[in-house]
C-alpha beads as a LAMMPS data file, in Angstrom:
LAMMPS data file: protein, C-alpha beads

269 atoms
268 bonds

1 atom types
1 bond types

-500.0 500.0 xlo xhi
-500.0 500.0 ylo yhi
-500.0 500.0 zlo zhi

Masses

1 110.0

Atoms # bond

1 1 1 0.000 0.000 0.000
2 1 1 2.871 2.508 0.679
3 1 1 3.880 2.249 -2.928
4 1 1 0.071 2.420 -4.138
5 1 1 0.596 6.198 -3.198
6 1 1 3.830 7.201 -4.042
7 1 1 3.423 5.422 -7.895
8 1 1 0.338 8.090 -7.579
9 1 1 2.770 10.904 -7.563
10 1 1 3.974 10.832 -10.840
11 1 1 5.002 11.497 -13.338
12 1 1 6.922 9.793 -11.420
13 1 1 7.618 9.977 -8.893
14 1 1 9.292 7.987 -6.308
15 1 1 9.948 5.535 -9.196
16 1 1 13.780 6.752 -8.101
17 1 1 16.735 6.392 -10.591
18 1 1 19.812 5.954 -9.806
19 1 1 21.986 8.933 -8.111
20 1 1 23.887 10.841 -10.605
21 1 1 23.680 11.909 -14.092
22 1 1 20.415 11.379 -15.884
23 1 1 20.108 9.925 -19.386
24 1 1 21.049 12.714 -21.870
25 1 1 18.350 14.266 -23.770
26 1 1 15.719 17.492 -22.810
27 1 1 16.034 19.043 -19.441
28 1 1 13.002 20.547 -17.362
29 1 1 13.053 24.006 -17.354
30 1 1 11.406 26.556 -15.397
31 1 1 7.730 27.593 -16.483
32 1 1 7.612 30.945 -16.008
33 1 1 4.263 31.378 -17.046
34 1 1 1.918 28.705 -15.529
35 1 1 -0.984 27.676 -17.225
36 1 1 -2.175 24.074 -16.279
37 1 1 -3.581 24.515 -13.002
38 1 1 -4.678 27.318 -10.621
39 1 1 -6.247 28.217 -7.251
40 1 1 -8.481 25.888 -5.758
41 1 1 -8.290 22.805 -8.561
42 1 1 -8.892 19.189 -6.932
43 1 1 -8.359 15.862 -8.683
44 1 1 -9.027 12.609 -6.755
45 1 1 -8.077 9.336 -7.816
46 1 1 -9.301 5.643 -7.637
47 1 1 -6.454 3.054 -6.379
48 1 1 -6.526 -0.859 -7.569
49 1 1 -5.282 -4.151 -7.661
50 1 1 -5.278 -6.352 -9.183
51 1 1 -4.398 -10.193 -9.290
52 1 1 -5.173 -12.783 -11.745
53 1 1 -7.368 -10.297 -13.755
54 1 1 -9.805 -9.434 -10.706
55 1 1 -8.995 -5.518 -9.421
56 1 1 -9.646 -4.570 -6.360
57 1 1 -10.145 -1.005 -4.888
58 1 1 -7.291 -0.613 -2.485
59 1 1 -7.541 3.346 -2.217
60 1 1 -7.881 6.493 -2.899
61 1 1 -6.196 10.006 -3.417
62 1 1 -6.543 13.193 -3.595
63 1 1 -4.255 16.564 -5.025
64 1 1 -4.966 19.912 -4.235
65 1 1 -3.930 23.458 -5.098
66 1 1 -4.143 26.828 -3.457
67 1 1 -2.629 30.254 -3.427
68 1 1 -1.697 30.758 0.451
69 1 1 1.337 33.090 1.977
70 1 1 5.145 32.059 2.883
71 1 1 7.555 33.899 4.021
72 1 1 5.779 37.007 2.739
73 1 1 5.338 35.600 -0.685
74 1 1 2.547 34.368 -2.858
75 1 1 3.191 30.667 -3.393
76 1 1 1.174 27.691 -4.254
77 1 1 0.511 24.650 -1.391
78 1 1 0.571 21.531 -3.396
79 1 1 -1.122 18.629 -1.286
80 1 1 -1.383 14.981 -2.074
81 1 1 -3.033 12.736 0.570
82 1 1 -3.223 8.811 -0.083
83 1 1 -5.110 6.598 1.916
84 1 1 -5.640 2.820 2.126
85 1 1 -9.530 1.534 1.608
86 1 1 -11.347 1.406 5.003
87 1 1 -12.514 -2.271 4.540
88 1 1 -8.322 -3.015 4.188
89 1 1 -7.184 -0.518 7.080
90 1 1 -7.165 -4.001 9.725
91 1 1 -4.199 -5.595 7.500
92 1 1 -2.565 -2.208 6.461
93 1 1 -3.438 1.205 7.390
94 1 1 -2.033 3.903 5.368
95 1 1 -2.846 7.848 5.803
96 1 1 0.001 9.800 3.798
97 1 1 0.075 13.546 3.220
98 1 1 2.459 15.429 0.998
99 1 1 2.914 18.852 0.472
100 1 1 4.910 21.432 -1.389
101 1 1 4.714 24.986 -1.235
102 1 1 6.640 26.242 -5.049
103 1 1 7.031 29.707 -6.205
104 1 1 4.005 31.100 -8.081
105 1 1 6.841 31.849 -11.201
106 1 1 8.373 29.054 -11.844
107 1 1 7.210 26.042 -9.290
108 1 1 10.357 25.894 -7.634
109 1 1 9.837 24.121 -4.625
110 1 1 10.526 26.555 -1.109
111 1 1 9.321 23.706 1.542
112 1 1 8.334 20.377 1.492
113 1 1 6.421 18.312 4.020
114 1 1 5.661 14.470 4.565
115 1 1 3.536 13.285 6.983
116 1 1 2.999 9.250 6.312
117 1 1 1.665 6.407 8.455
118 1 1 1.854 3.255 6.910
119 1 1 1.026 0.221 9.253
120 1 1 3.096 0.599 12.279
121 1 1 5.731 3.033 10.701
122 1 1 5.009 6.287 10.853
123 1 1 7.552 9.456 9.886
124 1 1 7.173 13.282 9.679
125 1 1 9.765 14.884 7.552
126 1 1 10.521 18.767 6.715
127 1 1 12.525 19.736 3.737
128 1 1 13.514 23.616 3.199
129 1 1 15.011 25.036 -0.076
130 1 1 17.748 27.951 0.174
131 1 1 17.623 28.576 -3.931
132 1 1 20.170 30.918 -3.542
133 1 1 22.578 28.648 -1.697
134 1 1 21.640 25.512 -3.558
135 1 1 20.973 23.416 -0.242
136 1 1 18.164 21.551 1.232
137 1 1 17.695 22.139 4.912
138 1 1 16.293 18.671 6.958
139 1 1 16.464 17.570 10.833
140 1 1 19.354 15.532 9.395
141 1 1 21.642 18.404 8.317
142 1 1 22.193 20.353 5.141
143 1 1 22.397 19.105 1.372
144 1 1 23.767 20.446 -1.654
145 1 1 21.266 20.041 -4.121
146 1 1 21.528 20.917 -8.492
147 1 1 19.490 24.087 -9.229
148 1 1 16.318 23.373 -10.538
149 1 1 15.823 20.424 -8.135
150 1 1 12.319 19.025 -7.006
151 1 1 10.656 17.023 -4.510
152 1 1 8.114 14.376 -5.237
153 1 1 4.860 16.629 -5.752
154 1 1 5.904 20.063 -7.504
155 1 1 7.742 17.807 -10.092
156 1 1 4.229 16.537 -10.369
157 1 1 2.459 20.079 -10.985
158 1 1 6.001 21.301 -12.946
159 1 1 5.698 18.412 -15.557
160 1 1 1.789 19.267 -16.182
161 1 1 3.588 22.141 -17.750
162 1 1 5.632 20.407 -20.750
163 1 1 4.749 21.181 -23.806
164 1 1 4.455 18.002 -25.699
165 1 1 3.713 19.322 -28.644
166 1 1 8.011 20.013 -28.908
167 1 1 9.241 16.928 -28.209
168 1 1 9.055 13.535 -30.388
169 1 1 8.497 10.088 -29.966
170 1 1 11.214 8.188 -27.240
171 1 1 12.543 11.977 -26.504
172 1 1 13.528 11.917 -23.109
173 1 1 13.304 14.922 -20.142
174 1 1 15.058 14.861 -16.996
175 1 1 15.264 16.596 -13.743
176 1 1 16.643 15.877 -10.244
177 1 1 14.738 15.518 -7.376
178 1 1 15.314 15.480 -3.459
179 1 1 13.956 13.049 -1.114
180 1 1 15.173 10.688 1.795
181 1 1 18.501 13.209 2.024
182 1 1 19.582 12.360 -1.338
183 1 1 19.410 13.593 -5.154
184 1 1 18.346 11.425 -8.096
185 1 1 18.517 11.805 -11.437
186 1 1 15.394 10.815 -13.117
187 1 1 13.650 11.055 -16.624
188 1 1 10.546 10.428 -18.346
189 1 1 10.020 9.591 -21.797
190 1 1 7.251 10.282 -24.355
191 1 1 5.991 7.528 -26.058
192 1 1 2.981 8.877 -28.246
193 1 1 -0.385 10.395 -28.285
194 1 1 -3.603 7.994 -28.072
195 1 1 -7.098 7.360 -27.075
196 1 1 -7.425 5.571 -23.569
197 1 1 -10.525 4.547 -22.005
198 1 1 -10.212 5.137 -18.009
199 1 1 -12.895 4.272 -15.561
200 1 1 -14.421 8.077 -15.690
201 1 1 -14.211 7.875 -19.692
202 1 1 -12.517 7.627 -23.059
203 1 1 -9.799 10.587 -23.484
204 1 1 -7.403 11.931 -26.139
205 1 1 -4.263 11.499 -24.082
206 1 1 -0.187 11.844 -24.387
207 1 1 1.514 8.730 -22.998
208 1 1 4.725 8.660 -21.230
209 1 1 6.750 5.994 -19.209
210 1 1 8.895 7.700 -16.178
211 1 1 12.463 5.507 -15.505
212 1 1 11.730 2.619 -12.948
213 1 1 14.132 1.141 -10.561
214 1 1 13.903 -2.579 -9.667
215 1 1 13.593 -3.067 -5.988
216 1 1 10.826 -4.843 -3.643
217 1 1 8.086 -4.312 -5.416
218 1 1 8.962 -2.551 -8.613
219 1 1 10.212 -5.055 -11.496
220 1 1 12.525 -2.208 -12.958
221 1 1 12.790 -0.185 -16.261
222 1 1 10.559 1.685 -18.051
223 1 1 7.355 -0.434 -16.793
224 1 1 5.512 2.027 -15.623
225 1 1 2.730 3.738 -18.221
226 1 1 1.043 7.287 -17.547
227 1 1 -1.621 9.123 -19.691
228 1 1 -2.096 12.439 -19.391
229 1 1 -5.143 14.016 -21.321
230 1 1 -3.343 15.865 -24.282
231 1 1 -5.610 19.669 -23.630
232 1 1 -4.239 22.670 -21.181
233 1 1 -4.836 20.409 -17.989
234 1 1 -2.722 17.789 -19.131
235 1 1 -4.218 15.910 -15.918
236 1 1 -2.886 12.434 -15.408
237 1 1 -6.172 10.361 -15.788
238 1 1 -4.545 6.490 -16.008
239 1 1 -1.040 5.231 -14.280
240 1 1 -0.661 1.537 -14.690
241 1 1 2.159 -0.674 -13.683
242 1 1 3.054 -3.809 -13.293
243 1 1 4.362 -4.884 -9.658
244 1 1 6.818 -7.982 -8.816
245 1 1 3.513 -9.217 -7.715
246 1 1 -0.063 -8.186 -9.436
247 1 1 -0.254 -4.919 -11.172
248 1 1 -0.952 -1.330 -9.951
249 1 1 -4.029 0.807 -12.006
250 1 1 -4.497 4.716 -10.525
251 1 1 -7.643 6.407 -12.419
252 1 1 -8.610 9.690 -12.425
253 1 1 -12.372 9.917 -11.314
254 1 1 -13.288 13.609 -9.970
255 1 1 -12.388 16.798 -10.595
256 1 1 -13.050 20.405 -9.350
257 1 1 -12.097 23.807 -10.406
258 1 1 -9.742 23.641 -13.550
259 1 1 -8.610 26.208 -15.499
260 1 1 -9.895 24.862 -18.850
261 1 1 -12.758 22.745 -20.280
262 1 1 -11.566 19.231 -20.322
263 1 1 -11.533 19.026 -24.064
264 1 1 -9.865 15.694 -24.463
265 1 1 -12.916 13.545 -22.667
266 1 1 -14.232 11.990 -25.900
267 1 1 -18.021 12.508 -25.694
268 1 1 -20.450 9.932 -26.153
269 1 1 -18.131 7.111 -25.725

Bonds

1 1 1 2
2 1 2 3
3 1 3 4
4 1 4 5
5 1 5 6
6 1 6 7
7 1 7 8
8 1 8 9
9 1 9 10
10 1 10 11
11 1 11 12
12 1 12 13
13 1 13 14
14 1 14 15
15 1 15 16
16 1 16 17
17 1 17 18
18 1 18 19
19 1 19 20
20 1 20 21
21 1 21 22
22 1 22 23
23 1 23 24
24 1 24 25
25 1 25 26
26 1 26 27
27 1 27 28
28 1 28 29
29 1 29 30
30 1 30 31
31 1 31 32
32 1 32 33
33 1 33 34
34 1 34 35
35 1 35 36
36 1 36 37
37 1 37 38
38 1 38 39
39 1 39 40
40 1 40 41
41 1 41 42
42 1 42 43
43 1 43 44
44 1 44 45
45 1 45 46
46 1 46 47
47 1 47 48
48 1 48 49
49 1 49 50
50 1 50 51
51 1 51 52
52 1 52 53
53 1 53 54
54 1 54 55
55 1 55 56
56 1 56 57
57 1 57 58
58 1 58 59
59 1 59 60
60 1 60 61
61 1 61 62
62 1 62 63
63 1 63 64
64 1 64 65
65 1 65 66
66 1 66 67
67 1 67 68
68 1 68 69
69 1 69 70
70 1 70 71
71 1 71 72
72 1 72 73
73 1 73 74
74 1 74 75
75 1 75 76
76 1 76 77
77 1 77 78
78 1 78 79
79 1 79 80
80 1 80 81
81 1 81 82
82 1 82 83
83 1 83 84
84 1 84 85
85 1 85 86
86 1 86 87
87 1 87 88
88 1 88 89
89 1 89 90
90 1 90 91
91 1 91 92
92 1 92 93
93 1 93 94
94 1 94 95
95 1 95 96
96 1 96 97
97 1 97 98
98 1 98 99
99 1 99 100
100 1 100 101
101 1 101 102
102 1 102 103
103 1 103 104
104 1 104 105
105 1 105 106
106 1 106 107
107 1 107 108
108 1 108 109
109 1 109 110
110 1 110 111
111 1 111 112
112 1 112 113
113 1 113 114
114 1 114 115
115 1 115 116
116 1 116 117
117 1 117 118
118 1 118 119
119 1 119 120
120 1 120 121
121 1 121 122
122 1 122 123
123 1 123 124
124 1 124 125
125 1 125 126
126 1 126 127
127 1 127 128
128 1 128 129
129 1 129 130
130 1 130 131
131 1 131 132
132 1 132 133
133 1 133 134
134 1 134 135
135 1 135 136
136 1 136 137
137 1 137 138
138 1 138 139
139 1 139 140
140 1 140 141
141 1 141 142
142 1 142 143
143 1 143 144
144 1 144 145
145 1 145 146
146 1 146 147
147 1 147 148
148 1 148 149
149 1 149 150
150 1 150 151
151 1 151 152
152 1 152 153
153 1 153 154
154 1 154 155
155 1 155 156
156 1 156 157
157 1 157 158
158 1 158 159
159 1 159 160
160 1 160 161
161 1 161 162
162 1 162 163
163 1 163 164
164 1 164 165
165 1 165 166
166 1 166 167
167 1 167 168
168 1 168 169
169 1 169 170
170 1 170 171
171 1 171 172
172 1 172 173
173 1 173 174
174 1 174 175
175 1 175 176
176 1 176 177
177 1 177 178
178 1 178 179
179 1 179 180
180 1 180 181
181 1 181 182
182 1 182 183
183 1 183 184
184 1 184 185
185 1 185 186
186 1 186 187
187 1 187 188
188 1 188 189
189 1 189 190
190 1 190 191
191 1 191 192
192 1 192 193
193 1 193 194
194 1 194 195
195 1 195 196
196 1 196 197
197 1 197 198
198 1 198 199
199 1 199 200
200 1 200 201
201 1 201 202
202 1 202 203
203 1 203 204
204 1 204 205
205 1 205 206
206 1 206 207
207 1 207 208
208 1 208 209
209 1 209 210
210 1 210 211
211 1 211 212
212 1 212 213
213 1 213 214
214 1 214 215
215 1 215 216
216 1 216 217
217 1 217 218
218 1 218 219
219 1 219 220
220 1 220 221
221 1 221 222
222 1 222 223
223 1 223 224
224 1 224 225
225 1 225 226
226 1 226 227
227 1 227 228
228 1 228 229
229 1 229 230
230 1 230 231
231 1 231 232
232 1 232 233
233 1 233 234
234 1 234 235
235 1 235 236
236 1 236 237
237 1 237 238
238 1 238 239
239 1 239 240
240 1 240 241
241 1 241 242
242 1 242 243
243 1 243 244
244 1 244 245
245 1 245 246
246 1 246 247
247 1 247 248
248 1 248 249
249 1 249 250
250 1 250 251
251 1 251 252
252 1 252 253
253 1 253 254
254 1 254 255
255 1 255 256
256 1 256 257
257 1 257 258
258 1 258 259
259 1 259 260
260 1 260 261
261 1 261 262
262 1 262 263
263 1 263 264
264 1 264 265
265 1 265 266
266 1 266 267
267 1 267 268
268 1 268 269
């Protein structure tokens, strides 16, 4: 269940590479101008499993966005909360909140906050960013960290901001990203642009496949698929993956407050 969350969070995103240099190819850049999401939106998500072709709903989440105050700045708090179905909390109980709060300009994360209980374990972490020193302040000490570095939710809100439309098929984008006290270098790749039918409906989506790294559950490689619906939202409305055991399906199935009409829901399917 701890993984049913974080595979949630992204385009990517703790599908962690390897620390280092990432693949070679298109960097992130800043977005100085955001334009796929604003005050107030909310997306919540449908979590399953499934085993031997039967899926079962282990979950739910939810992301949020709103214009608050930090430090005597205008930022945005991204939140994304995961939790386990109720009828499953007696063999595993998970309640997970992230949160970011990024720069209004160019999503550049300023604080980061993770506030999990999964079963028994439970941890509450703090992360600040000194952009002008290029560190990352935890209870653990201080970090150099790459300009331009993320952590595991604005990547999330900072990748709804590629344009697509410039890249080609197999073109790769990377960034780094901070979590755990360490950097990795990660990528995602876009495969194409396609129909897919989720639970909430049939869209016109992009497809891309963010860099997995075997470990316990994970089988490695680019496994992981993600469609995002290919209009201004570019909201992630499927994320499917196999896992060493069973697969993984996240489906987009409310939404509230975006900032366009979401054009690629095929009507009448």
């Amino acid at each position: 269940m701890k993984i049913i969350f974080l595979a949630l969070a992204i385009l990517a995103l703790p599908v962690f590479g390897i620390p280092g240099t990432p693949e070679s190819g298109h960097r992130l850049g800043a977005h100085p101008a955001v334009k796929a999401f604003g005050n107030g939106e909310s997306i919540r998500y449908g979590l399953y499993y499934t085993l031997a072709g039967i899926y079962v709903n282990a979950g739910t989440a939810m992301f949020t966005t709103r214009l608050t105050q930090l430090q005597n700045r205008a930022v945005y708090h991204l939140k994304g909360e995961g939790s386990s179905n109720s009828h499953y909390d007696w063999i595993f109980k998970v309640r997970d909140k992230y949160e970011s709060y990024v720069d209004t300009s160019e999503l550049q994360p300023l604080q980061f906050i993770r506030h999990v209980q999964e079963g028994k374990y439970k941890k509450f972490e703090q992360v600040s960013f000194n952009r002008s020193a290029g560190t990352a302040i935890t209870s653990e000490g201080v970090y150099k960290v790459p300009s331009g570095v993320h952590d595991v939710i604005s990547i999330v809100y900072a990748m709804r901001n590629i344009d697509f439309n410039r890249y080609k098929a197999n073109d790769t984008i990377s960034f780094n990203l901070f979590l755990d006290n360490q950097v990795y270098a990660l990528y995602v790749r876009y495969i194409c642009k396609e129909t897919v039918r989720t639970k909430y409906g049939k869209f016109n989506a992009i497809k891309i496949k963010p860099l997995l790294i075997k470990g316990t559950l994970f089988q490695g490689g680019e496994q992981m698929d993600i469609w995002i619906t290919d209009d201004e939202n570019h909201i992630p409305v499927r994320i499917q993956t196999p896992l060493v055991v069973g697969k993984l399906r996240a489906d987009m199935m409310q939404f509230d407050n975006l900032s366009y009409p979401l054009s690629a829901l095929i009507k009448g399917n």
